[in-house]
C-alpha positions as protocol buffer text, in pm:
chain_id: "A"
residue {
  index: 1
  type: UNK
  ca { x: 1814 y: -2525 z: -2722 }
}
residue {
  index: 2
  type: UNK
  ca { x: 1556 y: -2545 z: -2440 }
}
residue {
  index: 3
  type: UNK
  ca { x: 1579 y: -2215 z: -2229 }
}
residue {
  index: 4
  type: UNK
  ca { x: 1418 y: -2138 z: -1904 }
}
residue {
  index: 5
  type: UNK
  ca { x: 1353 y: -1806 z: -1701 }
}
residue {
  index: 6
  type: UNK
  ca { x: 1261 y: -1779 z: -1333 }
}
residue {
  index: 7
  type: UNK
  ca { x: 1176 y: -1474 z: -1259 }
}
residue {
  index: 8
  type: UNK
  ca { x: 1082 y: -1401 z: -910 }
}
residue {
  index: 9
  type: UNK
  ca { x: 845 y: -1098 z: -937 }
}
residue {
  index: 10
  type: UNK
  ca { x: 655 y: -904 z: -672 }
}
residue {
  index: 11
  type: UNK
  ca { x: 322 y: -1134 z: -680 }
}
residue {
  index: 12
  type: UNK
  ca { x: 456 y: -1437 z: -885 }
}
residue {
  index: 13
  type: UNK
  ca { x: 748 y: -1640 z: -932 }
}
residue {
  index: 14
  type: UNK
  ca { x: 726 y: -1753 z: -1287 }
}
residue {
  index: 15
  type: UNK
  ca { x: 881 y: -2023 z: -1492 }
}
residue {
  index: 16
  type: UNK
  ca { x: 879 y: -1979 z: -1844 }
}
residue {
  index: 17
  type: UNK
  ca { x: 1014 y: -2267 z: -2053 }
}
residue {
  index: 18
  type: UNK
  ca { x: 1090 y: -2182 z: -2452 }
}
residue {
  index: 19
  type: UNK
  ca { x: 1264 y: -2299 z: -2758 }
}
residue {
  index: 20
  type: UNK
  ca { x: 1506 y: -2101 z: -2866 }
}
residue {
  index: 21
  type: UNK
  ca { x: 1797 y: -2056 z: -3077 }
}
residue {
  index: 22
  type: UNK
  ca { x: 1979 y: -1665 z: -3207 }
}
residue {
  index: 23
  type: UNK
  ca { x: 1787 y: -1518 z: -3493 }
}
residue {
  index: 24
  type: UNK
  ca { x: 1474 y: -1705 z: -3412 }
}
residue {
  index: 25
  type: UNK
  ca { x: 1182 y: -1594 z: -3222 }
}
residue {
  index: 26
  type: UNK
  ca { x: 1139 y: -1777 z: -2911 }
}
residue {
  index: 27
  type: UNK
  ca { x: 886 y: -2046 z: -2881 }
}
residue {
  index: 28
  type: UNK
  ca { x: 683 y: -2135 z: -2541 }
}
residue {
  index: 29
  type: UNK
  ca { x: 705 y: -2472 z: -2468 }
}
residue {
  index: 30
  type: UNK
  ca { x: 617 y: -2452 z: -2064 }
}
residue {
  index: 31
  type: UNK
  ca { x: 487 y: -2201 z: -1828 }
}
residue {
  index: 32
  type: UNK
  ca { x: 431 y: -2277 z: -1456 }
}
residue {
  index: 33
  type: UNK
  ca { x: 317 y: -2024 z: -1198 }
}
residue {
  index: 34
  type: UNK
  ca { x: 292 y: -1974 z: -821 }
}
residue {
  index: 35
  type: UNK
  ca { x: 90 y: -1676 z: -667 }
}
residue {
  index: 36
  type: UNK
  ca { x: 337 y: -1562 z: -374 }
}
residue {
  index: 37
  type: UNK
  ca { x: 315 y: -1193 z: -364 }
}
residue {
  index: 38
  type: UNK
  ca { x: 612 y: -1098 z: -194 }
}
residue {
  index: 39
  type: UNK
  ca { x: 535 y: -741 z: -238 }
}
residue {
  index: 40
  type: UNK
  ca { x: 288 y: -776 z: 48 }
}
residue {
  index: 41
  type: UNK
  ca { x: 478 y: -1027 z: 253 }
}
residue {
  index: 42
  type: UNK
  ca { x: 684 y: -734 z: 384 }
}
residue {
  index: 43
  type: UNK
  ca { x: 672 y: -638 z: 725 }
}
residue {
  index: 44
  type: UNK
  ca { x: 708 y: -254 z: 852 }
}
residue {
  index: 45
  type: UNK
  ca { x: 1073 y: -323 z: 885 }
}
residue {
  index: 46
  type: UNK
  ca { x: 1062 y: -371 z: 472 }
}
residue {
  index: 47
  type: UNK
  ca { x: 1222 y: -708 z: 531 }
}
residue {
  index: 48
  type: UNK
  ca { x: 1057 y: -1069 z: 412 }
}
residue {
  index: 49
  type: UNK
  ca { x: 961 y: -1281 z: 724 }
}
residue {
  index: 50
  type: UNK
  ca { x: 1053 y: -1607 z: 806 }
}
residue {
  index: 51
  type: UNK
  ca { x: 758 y: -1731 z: 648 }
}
residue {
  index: 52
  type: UNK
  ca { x: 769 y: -1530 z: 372 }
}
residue {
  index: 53
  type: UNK
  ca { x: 1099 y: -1685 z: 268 }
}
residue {
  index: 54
  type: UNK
  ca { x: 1031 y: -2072 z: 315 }
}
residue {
  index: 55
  type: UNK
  ca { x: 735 y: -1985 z: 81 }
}
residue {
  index: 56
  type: UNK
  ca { x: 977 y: -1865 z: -119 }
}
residue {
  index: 57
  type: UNK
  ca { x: 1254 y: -2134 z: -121 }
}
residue {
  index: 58
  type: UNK
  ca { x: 944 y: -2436 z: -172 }
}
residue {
  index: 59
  type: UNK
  ca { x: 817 y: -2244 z: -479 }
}
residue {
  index: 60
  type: UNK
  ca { x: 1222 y: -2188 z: -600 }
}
residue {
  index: 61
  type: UNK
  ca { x: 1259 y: -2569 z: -563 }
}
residue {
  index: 62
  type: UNK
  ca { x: 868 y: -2665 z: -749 }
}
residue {
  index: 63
  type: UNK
  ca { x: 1022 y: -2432 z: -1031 }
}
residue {
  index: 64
  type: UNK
  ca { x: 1345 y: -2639 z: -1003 }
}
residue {
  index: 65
  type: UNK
  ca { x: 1191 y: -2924 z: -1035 }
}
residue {
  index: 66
  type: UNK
  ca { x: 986 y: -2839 z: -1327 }
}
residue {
  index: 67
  type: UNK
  ca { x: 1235 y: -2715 z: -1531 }
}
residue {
  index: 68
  type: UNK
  ca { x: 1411 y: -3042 z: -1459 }
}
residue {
  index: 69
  type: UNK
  ca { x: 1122 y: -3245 z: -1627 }
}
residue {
  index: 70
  type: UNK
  ca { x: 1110 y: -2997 z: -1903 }
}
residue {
  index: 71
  type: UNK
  ca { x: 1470 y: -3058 z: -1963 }
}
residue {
  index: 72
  type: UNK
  ca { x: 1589 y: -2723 z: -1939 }
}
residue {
  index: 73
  type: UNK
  ca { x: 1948 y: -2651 z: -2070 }
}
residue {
  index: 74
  type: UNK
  ca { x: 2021 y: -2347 z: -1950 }
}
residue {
  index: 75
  type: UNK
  ca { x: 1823 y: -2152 z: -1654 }
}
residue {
  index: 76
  type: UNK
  ca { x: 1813 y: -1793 z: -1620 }
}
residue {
  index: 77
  type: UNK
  ca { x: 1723 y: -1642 z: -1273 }
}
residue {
  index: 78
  type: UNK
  ca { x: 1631 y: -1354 z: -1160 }
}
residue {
  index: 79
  type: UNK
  ca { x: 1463 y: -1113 z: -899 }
}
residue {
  index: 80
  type: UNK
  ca { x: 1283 y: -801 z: -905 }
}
residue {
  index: 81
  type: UNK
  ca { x: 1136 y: -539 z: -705 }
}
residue {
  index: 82
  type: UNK
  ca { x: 1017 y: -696 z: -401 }
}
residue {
  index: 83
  type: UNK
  ca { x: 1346 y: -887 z: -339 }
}
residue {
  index: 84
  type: UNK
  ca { x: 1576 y: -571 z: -471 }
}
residue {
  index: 85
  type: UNK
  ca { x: 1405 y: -298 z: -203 }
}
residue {
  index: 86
  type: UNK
  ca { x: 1395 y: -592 z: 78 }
}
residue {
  index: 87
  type: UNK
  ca { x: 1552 y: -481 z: 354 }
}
residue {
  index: 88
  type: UNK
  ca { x: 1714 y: -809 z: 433 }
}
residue {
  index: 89
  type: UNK
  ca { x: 1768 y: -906 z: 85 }
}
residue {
  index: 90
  type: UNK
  ca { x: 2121 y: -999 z: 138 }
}
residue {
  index: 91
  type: UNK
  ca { x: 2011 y: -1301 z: 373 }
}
residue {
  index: 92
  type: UNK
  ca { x: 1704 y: -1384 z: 172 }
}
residue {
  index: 93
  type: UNK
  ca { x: 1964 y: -1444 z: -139 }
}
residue {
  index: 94
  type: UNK
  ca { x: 2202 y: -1668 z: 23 }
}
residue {
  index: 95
  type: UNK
  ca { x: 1934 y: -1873 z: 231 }
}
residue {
  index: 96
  type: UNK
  ca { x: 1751 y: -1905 z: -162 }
}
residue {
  index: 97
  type: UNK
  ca { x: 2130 y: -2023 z: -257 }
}
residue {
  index: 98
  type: UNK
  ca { x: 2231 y: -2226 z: 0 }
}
residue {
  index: 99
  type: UNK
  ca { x: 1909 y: -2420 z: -5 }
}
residue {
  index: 100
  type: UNK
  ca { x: 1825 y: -2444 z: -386 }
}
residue {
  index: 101
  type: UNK
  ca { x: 2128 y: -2361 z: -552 }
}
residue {
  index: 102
  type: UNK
  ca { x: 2009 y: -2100 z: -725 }
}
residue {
  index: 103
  type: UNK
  ca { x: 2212 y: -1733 z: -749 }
}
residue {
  index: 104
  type: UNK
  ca { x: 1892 y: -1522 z: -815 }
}
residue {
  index: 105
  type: UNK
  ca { x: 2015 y: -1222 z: -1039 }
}
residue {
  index: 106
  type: UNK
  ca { x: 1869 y: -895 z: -849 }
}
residue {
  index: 107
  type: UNK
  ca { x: 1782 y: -678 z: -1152 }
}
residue {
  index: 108
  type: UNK
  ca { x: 1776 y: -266 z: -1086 }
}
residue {
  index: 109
  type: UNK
  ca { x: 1454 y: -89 z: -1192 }
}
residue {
  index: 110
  type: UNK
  ca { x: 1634 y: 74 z: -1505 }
}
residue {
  index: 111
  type: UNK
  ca { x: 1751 y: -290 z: -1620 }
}
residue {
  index: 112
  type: UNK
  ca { x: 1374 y: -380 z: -1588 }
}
residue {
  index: 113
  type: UNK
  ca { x: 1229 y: -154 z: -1815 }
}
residue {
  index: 114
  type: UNK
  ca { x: 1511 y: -167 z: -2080 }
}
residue {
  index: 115
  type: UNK
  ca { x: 1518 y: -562 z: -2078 }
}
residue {
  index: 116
  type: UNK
  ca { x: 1131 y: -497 z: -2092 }
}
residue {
  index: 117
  type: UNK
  ca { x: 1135 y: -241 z: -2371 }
}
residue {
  index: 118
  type: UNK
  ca { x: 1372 y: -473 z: -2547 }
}
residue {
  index: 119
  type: UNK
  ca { x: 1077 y: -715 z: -2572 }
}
residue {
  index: 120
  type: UNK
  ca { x: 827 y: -495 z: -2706 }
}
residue {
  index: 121
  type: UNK
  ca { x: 1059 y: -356 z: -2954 }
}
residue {
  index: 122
  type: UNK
  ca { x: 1147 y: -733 z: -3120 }
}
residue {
  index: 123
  type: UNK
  ca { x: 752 y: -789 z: -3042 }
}
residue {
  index: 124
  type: UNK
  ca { x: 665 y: -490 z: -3246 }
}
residue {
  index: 125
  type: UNK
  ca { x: 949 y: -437 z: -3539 }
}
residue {
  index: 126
  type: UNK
  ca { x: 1115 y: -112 z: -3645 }
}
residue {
  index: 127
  type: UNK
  ca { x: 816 y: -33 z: -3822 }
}
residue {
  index: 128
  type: UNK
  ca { x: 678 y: 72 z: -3481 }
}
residue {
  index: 129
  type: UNK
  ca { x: 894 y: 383 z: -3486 }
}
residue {
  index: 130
  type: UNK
  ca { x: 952 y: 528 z: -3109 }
}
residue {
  index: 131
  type: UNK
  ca { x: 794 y: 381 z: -2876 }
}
residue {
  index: 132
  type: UNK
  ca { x: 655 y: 406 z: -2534 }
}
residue {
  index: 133
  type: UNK
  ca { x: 616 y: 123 z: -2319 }
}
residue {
  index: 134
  type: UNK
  ca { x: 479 y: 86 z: -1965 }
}
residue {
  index: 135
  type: UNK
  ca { x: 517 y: -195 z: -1771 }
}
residue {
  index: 136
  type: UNK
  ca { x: 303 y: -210 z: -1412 }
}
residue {
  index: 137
  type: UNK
  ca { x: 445 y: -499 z: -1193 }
}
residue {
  index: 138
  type: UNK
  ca { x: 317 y: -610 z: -861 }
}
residue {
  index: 139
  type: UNK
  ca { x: 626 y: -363 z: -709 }
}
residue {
  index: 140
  type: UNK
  ca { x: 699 y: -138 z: -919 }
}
residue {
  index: 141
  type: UNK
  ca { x: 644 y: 81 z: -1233 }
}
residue {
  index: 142
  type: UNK
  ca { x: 851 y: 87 z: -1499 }
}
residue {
  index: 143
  type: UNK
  ca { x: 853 y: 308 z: -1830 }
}
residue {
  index: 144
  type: UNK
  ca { x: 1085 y: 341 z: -2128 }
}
residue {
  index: 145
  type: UNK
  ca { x: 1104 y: 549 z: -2468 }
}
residue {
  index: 146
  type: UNK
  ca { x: 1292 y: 529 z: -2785 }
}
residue {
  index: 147
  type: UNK
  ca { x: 1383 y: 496 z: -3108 }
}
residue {
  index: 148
  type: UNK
  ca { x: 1670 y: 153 z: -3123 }
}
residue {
  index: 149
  type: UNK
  ca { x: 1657 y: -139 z: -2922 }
}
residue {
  index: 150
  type: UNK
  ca { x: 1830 y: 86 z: -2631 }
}
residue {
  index: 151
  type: UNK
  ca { x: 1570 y: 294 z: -2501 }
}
residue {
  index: 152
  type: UNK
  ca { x: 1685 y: 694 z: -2464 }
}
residue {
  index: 153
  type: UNK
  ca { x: 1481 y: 723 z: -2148 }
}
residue {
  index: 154
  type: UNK
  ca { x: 1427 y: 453 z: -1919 }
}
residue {
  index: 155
  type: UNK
  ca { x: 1285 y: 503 z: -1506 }
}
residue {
  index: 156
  type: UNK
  ca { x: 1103 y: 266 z: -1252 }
}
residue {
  index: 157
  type: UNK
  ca { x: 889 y: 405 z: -986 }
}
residue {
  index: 158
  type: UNK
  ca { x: 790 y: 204 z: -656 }
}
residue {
  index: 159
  type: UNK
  ca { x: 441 y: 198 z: -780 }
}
residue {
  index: 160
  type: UNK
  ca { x: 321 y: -157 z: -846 }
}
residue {
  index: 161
  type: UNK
  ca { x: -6 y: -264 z: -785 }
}
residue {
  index: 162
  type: UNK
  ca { x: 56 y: -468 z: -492 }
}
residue {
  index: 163
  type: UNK
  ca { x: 292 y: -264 z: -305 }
}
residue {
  index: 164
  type: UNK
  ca { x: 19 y: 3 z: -317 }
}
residue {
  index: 165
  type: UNK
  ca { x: -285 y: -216 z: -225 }
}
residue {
  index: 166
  type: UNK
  ca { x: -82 y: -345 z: 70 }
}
residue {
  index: 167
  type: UNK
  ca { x: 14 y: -2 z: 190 }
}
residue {
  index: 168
  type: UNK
  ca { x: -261 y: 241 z: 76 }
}
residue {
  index: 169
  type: UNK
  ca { x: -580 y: 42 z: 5 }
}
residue {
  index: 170
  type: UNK
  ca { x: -611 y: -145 z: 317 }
}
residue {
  index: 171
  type: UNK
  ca { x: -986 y: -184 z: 272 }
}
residue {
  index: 172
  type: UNK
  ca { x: -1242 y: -424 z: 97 }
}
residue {
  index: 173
  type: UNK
  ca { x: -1375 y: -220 z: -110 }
}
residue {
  index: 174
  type: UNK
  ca { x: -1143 y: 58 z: -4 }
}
residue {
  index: 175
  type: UNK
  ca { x: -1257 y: 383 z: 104 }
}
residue {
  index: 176
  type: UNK
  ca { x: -1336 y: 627 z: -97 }
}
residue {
  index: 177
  type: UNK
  ca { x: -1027 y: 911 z: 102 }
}
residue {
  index: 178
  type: UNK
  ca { x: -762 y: 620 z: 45 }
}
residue {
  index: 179
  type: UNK
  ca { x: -814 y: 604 z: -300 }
}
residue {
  index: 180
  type: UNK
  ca { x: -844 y: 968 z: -370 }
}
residue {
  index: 181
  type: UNK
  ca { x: -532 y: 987 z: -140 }
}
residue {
  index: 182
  type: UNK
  ca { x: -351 y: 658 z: -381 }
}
residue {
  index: 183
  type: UNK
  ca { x: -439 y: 876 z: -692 }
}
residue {
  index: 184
  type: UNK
  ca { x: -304 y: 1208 z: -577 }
}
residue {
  index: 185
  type: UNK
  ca { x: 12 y: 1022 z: -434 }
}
residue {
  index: 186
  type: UNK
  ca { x: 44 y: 825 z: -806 }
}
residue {
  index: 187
  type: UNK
  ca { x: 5 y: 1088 z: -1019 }
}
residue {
  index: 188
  type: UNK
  ca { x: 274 y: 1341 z: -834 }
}
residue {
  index: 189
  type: UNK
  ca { x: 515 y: 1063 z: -854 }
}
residue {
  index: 190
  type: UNK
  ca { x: 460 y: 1011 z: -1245 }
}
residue {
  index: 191
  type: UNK
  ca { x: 440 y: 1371 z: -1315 }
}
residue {
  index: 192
  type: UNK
  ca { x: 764 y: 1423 z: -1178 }
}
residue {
  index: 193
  type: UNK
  ca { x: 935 y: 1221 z: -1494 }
}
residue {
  index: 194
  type: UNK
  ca { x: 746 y: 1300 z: -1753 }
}
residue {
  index: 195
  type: UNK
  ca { x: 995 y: 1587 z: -1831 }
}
residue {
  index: 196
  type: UNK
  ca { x: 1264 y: 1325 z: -1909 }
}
residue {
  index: 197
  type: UNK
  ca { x: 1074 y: 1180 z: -2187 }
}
residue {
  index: 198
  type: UNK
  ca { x: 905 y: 1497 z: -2361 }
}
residue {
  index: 199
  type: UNK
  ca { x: 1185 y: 1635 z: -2473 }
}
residue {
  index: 200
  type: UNK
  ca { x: 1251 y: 1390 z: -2700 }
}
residue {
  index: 201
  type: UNK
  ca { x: 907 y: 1406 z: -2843 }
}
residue {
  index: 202
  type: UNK
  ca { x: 587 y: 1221 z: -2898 }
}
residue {
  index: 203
  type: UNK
  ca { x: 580 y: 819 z: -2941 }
}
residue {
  index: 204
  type: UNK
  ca { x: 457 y: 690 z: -3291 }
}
residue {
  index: 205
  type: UNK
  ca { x: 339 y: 367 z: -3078 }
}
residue {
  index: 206
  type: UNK
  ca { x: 248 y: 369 z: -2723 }
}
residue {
  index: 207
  type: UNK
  ca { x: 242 y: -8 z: -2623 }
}
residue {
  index: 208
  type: UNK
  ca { x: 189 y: -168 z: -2245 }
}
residue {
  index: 209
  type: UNK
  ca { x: 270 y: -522 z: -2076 }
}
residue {
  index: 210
  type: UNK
  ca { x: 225 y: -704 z: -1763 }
}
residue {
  index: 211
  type: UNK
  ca { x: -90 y: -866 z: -1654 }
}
residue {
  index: 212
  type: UNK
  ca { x: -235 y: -539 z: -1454 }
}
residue {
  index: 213
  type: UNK
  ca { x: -269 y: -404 z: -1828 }
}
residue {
  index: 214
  type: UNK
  ca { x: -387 y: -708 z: -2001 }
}
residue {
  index: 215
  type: UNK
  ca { x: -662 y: -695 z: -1753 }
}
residue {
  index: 216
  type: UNK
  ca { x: -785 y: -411 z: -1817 }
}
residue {
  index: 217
  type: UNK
  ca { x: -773 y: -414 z: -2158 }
}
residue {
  index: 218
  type: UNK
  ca { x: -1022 y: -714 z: -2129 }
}
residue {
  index: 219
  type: UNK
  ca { x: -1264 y: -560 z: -1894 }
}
residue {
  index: 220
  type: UNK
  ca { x: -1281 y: -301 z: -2095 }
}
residue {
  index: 221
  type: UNK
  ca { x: -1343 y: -511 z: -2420 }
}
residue {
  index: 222
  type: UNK
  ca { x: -1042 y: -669 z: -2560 }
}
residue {
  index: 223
  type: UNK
  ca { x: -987 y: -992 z: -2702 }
}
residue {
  index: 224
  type: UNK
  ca { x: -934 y: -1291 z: -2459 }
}
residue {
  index: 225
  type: UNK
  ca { x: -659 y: -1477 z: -2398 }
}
residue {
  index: 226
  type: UNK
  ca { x: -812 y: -1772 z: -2606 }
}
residue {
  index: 227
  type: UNK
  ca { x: -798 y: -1622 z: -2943 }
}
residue {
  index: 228
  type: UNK
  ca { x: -401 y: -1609 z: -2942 }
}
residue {
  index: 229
  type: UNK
  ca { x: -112 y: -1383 z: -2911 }
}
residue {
  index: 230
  type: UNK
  ca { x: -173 y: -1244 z: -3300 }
}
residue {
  index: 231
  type: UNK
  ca { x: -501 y: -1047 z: -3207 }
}
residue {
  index: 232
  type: UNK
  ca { x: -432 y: -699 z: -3150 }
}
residue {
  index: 233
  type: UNK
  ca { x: -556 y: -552 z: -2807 }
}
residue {
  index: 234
  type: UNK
  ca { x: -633 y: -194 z: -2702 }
}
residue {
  index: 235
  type: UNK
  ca { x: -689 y: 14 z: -2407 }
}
residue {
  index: 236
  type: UNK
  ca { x: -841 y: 369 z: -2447 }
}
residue {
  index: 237
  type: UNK
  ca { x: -837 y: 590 z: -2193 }
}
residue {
  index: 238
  type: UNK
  ca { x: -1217 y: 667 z: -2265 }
}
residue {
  index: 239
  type: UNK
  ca { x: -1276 y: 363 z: -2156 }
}
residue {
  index: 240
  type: UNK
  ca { x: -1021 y: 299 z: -1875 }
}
residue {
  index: 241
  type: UNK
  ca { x: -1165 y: 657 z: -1702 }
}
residue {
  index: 242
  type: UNK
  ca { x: -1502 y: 480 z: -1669 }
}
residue {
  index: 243
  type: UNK
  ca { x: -1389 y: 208 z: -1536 }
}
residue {
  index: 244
  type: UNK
  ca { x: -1173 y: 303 z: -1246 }
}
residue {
  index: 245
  type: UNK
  ca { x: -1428 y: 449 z: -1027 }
}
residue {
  index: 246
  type: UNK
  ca { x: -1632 y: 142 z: -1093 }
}
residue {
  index: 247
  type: UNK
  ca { x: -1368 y: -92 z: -977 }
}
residue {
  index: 248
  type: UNK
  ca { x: -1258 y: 146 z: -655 }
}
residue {
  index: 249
  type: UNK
  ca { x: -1640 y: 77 z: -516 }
}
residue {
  index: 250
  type: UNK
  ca { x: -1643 y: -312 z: -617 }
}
residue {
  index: 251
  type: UNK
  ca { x: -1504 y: -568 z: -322 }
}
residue {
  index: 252
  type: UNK
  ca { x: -1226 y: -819 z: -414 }
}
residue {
  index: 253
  type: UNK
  ca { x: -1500 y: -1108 z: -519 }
}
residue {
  index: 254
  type: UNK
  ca { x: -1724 y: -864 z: -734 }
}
residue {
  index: 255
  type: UNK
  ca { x: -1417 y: -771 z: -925 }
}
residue {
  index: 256
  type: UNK
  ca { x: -1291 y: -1102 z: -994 }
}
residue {
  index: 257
  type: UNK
  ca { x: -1615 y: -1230 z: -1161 }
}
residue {
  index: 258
  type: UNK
  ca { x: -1499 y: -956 z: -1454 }
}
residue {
  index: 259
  type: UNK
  ca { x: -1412 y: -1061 z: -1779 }
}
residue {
  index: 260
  type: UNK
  ca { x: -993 y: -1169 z: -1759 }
}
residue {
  index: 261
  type: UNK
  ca { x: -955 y: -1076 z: -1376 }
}
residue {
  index: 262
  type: UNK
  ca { x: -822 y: -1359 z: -1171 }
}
residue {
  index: 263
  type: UNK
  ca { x: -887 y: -1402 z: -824 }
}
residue {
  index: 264
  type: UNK
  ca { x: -523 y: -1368 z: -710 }
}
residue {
  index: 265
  type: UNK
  ca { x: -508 y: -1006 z: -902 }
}
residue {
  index: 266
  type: UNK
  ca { x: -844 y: -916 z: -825 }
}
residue {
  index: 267
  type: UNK
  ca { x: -732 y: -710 z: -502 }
}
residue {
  index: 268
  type: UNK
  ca { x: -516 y: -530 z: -643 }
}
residue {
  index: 269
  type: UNK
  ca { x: -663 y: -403 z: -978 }
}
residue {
  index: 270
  type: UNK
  ca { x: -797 y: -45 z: -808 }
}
residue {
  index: 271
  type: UNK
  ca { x: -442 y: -5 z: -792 }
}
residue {
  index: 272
  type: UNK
  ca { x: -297 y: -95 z: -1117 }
}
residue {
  index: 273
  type: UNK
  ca { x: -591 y: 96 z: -1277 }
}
residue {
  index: 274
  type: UNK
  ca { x: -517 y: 391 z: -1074 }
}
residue {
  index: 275
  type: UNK
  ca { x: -159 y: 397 z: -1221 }
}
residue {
  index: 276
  type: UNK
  ca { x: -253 y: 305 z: -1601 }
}
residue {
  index: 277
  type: UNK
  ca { x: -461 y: 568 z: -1557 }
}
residue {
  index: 278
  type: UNK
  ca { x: -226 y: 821 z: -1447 }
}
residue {
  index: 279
  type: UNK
  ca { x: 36 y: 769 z: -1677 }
}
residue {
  index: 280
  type: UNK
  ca { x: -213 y: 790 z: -1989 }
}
residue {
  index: 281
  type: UNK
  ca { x: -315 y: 1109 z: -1903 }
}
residue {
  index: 282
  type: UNK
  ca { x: 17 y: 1241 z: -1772 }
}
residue {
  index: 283
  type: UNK
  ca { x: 190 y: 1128 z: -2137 }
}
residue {
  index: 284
  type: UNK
  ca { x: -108 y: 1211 z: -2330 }
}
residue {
  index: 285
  type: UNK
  ca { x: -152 y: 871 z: -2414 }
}
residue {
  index: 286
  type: UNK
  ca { x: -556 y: 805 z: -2557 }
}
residue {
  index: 287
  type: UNK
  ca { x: -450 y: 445 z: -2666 }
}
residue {
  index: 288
  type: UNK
  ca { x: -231 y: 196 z: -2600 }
}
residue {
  index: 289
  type: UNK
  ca { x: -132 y: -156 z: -2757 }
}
residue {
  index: 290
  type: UNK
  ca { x: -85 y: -449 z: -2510 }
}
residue {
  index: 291
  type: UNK
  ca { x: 218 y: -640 z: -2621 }
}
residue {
  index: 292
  type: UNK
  ca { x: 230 y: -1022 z: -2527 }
}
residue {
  index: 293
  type: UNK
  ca { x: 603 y: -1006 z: -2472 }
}
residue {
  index: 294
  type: UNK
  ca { x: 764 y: -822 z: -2141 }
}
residue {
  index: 295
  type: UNK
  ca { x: 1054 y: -877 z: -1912 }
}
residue {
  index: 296
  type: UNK
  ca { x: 1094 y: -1248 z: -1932 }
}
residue {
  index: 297
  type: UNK
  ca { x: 1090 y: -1275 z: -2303 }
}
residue {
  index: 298
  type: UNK
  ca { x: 1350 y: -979 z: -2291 }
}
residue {
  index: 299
  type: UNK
  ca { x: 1586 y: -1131 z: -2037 }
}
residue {
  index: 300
  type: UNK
  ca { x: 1554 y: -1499 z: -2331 }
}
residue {
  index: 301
  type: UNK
  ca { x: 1638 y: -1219 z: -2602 }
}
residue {
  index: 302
  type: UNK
  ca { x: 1921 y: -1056 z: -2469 }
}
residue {
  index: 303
  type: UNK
  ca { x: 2046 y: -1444 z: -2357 }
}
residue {
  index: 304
  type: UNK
  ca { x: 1992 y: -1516 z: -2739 }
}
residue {
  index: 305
  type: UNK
  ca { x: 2200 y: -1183 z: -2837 }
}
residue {
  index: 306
  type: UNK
  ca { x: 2510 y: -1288 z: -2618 }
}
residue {
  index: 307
  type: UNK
  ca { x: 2494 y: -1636 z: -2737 }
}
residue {
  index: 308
  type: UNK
  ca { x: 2524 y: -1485 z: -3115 }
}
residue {
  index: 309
  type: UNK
  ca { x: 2783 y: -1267 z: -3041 }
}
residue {
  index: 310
  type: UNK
  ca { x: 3005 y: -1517 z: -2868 }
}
């Protein structure tokens, strides 16, 4: 059957369009994208403006409308950090569902990064062993750890890359005291889990998703996009330590002339690199795998395992 995922993220709402059928791997047939970084859309109230939310119900109905000429079978929606911590997020639901139709699924932080680590543990096989996977979103954080498809450990932290730009980088290139004041505020918020995962002992495979990561794998000398999902990509944190200072003292245009950046990201990569960062050094990680598979893949998965089971 034809499935499709909306997922209304921090900076994009997403449709992803696959084939798909239980006990098959799901194949992409259709992806369309709208830049609408909700994350910084809120005001100091922590609630999504008027404006905010007719952005979002145009971009709900494009998606709509797309999945229509896809022919779509079944749609899966849903809604992550910017959306969940909104203030008004009761109102911006039903106004999204009263003018689109759609009943947006609010997912919880914990759901995020075990439908997440879900993904990268069909992506990478049992063979993998444990595994660590970090996912940084445009609101939030999200790591998991374990053995099954079930991660033992699972936490999100309200450090995405946008919701930090917007409230601690305010500058173009940002000064040099807020981003010595981001990293100190980052790293005391990681540090604070990393008990919950050591005690069940080090990762045979530390892998990461989301498009913060992928980034910076290709600055730093990864494969592009272009040669496919097959080609195995790195990050070391060698390399990733040399690079964030660099990017702290580049403006938003400099940075998006890198290798893989795109100019709707390029403002917040200080941000995301300040987090990778942290949590490589924090979990002792020297490299990590990027996986090509993350939340919306593992929402599809988990769609798939019900539809078996029934």
């Amino acid at each position: 059957m034809r499935l499709g995922v909306l997922d209304v993220g921090s900076n994009t709402v997403h449709l992803l369009v696959v084939d798909a059928h239980p006990g098959a791997r799901p194949l992409p047939a259709h992806s369309h994208k709208a830049e609408l970084r909700l994350a910084q859309l809120l005001d100091e109230n922590g609630s999504i403006g008027p404006e905010g939310v007719d952005k979002l119900i145009s971009v709900v109905r494009e998606a709509l409308d797309a999945a229509e000429d896809k022919g779509v079978e079944d749609l899966l929606t849903f809604a992550t950090s910017a959306v969940r911590e909104a203030t008004n997020a009761d109102d911006v639901l039903e106004r999204v569902r009263t003018e689109t139709g759609v009943e947006l699924q609010v997912l919880t932080g914990a759901e995020e990064a075990r439908l997440t680590f879900l993904a990268a543990r069909r992506w990478f096989g049992w063979s993998a062993g444990k595994l660590l996977v970090i996912d940084i979103g445009g609101g939030s954080l999200e790591i998991a750890y374990g053995i099954d498809e079930e991660p033992d450990a699972a936490v999100s932290l309200p450090l995405g890359a946008g919701r930090l730009t917007a409230a601690w980088l305010p500058g173009d290139p940002p000064d040099p005291a807020d981003v010595k004041a981001l990293r100190r505020h980052v790293r005391a918020q990681i540090a604070r889990t990393v008990g919950e995962f050591s005690r069940f002992g080090a990762p045979d495979h530390v892998v990461a998703t989301s498009k913060t990561f992928r980034q910076l794998a290709r600055i730093a000398g990864a494969a592009r996009s272009a040669e496919g999902l097959y080609v195995q990509r790195e990050l070391k944190r060698r390399s990733l330590e040399d690079w964030v200072p660099q990017l702290a003292t580049m403006t938003t245009d400099q940075r998006a002339e890198l290798p893989g950046v795109s100019e709707g990201r390029a403002g917040q990569l200080p941000a995301g690199a300040l987090v990778a960062e942290a949590a490589m050094d924090l979990f002792g990680v020297e490299t990590l795998e990027i996986c090509p598979w993350a939340l919306r893949e593992g929402v599809i998965l988990r769609r798939l395992d019900h539809m078996a089971s029934a």
